[in-house]
C-alpha positions, 0 to 999 in steps of 0.5 A: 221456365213456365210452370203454367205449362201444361206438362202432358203437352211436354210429355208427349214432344218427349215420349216422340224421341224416346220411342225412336230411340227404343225402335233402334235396339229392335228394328235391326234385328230382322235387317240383318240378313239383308245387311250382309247381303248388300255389305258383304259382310260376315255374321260377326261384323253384323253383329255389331250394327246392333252391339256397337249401339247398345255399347255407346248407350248403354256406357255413358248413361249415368253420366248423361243424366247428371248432364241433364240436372247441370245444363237442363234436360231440355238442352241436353235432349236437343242436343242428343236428339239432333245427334242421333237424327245426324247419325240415322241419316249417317247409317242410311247412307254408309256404304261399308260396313265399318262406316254403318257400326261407327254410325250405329255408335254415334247414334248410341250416344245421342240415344244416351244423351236423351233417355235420363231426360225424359225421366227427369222431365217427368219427375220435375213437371208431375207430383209424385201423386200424378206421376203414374199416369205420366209414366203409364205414357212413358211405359207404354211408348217404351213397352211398344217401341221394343215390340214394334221395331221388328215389325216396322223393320220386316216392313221396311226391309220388305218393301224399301230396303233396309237403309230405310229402318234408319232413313225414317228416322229424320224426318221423325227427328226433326218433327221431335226436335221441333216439339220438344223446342216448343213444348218442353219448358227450360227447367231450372239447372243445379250447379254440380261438381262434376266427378272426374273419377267417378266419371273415368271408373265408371265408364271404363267399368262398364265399357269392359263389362258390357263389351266383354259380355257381347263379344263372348260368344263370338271368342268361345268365353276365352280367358281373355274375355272372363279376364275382361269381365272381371277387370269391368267388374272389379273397376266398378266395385272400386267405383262404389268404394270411391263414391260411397267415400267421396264428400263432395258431389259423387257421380252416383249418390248411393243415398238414393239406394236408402230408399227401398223402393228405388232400389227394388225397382233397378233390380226389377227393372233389370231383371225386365231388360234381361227377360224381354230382350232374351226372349225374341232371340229364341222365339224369331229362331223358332218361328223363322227357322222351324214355322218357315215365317218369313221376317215380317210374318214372324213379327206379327205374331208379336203384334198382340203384345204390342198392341195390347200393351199400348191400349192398357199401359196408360190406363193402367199407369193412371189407376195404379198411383191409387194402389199399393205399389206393389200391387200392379207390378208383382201382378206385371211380372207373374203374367209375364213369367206365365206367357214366357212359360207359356211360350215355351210349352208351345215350341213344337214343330206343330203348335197352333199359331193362335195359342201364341198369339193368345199368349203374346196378348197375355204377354201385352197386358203383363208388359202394361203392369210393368213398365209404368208403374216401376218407372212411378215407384222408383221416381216417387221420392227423388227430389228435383236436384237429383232427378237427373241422376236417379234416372240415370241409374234406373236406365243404365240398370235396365240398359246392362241388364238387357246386354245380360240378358242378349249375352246369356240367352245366345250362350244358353241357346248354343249350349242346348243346340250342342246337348240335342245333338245339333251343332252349337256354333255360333248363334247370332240375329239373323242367322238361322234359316229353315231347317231340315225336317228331321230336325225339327224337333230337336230344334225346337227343343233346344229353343224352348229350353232355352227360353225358360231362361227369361221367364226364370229371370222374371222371377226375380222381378216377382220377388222385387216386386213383392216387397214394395211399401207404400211410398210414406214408407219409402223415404230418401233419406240423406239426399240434398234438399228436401224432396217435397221440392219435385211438387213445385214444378208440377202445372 
């Protein structure tokens, strides 16, 4: 360890992998298509490219990020980093369908392996009074790569093929890997028991929740799945039960929820996961299939929101660690809210492309407000010992409530196709194409009923928001060690 590092340098080998990792939730969706063209595969079994990545990050995560305060974070990313550069080069070349879902789970657990580090570097290299600047970084990489991966995947799918969304990431993995080598400095590890139940009840809590959440749809919510659900939900209740009783190390200190700005953030940060992943679906339905864009045409519409939030995101991160905390992403998720409406106002077969692209920017300058300083505000107060853990928990919030929020909106979207008169079916990525004139209007209003789903969801991020104190309020109370300790690790 050198704590004369300076810790941006480290920030930026990290933030390199984390965006590559954030590429792949998105980058996939307008592939799809071509994917069932050249594999000569069903809607379902495509599905899953994506489902079978979200499942394998989404599961081990608090896990992971225990892993990262016992062997070091910098070991634990090397290690998820080079498995999910292997597993890039795996999908690249599979040459059936089965073989590109087992890559896509692979290259889900590298992911998992990385994101709790990245947090927890940060926590550990920056005091908490410089820490929004670091984290405006981080959630703007994080605020752009879930914007830009359906735009790079429209261009590569265009012009290379669709290998080439997974191909391109190893040479960018082994640039990252040889970054995060040389500038990323071995921290400190803390000796942990590790929680064998907590580890089982979570992982097989979470793996029937989110699997049951996914494949809903695809089996028309039979008993069987709302039996799964509700065997998910009711192991992960008995896992609070056993780590609120357990003495020793739990897996999930539930102390960190004593802090009331930690606990406000996961509910923000999950009611963000849900909204920004339910809102592409409906809105690529309606400009692929009703405007008649093509994949990558479609993306561009998003461009504003993605450049936007990568311009301001850092700015804001910096001057937001000035304010109340409260401030800057109460003001984040009301503007997010109003472009989702906004949105939604627009669905018509006839709408000016320039008002969505006014609103995307709107949505850009909203999404700046939000990552950054949510991802400050809950990591303000952990002390260094439980970096590792807290960042686990506030990742595995937004990771299940972006699987949620997937699973809600092609329900809804479904269910408002049937109620105008259209057939419901199954509504999946990359499934729609353009539709008959006559039905256009009924289409797009099913569409934009639907997407005031996410822009209700952003509400409650409103609500969370809103009732932040100021960190000298906030105060982790019972946690090992003293948390003025994250300080001593800063450059």
């Amino acid at each position: 360890m050198s704590s004369q590092r300076n810790p941006w340098l480290a920030l930026f080998a990290l933030v390199v992998g984390f965006f590559m990792i954030l590429l792949d939730m998105t980058i996939v969706a307008v592939a799809n298509p071509a994917i069932m063209r050249d594999l000569g595969a069903d809607i379902s079994r495509v599905i899953w490219v994506t489902s079978a990545y979200l499942l394998t990050y989404a599961v081990p995560l608090l896990v992971t990020g225990r892993l990262g305060d016992r062997y070091g974070p910098k070991n634990v990313y090397l290690v998820g980093l080079a498995i999910f550069t292997a597993a890039s080069l795996w999908c690249g070349l599979s040459g059936s369908i089965t073989m590109l879902i087992a890559a896509r789970a692979a290259q889900g657990l590298g992911a998992a392996l990385m994101t709790p580090q990245t947090m927890a570097v940060i926590t550990r290299t920056f005091p908490p009074d410089k820490r929004g600047a670091a984290m405006g970084l981080w959630g703007g990489v994080a605020g752009l790569a879930t914007l830009v991966g359906p735009i790079l995947g429209g261009v590569l799918v265009d012009g290379l093929g669709w290998e080439w969304i997974f191909i391109v990431n190893v040479p960018v993995g082994i640039v990252a890997f040889a970054l995060a080598v040389w500038l990323v400095p071995s921290l400190p590890t803390h000796e942990h028991k590790f929680d064998i139940p907590g580890v089982v009840l979570s992982g097989v809590g979470l793996f029937l929740l989110v699997f049951g959440i996914q494949e809903g749809n695809s089996y028309d919510w039979s008993p069987r799945i709302w039996l799964m659900i509700g065997a998910g939900a009711l192991m992960l209740v008995v896992f609070v039960v056993n780590q609120a009783r357990n003495t020793g190390e739990p897996l999930l200190p539930l102390s960190l929820f004593r802090d009331r700005n930690f606990g406000l953030s996961n509910v923000a940060i999950a009611s963000m996961g849900a909204a920004a992943t339910s809102m592409m679906l409906p809105s690529y339905f309606y400009l692929q299939a009703v405007r008649e864009m093509s994949p990558t045409r479609s993306a561009l519409v998003f461009a504003p929101m993605a450049i936007v939030t990568g311009i301001f995101a850092p700015v804001i991160g910096k001057f937001a660690d000035r304010l109340h905390p409260r401030l800057v992403p109460t003001i984040g998720f009301t503007g997010f809210a109003a472009s989702v409406f906004w949105f939604a106002a627009l669905m018509t077969p006839d709408s000016s492309i320039v008002w969505f692209l006014l609103s995307a920017a709107l949505a850009g300058v909203a999404n700046a407000c939000i990552w950054a300083p949510l991802a400050s505000t809950a990591t303000h107060n952990l002390p260094v010992q439980l970096a590792g853990a807290g960042a686990g928990v506030y990742n595995t919030t937004r990771q299940v409530g972006s699987v949620l929020g997937s699973a809600a909106i092609s329900a809804l979207i479904a269910a408002r196709m049937t109620a105008n008169g259209l057939s419901g079916g199954k509504v999946s990525e990359g499934g729609a194409g353009p539709v008959p004139e006559f039905l256009e209007d009924a289409f797009s209003t099913a569409l934009s009923q639907a997407i005031l789903l996410p822009a209700g969801i952003l509400l409650i991020g409103v609500i969370a928001s809103a009732l932040f104190v100021r960190h000298g309020q906030s105060k982790v109370a019972g946690l090992q060690g003293e948390p003025t300790k994250a300080d001593t690790v800063a450059a």
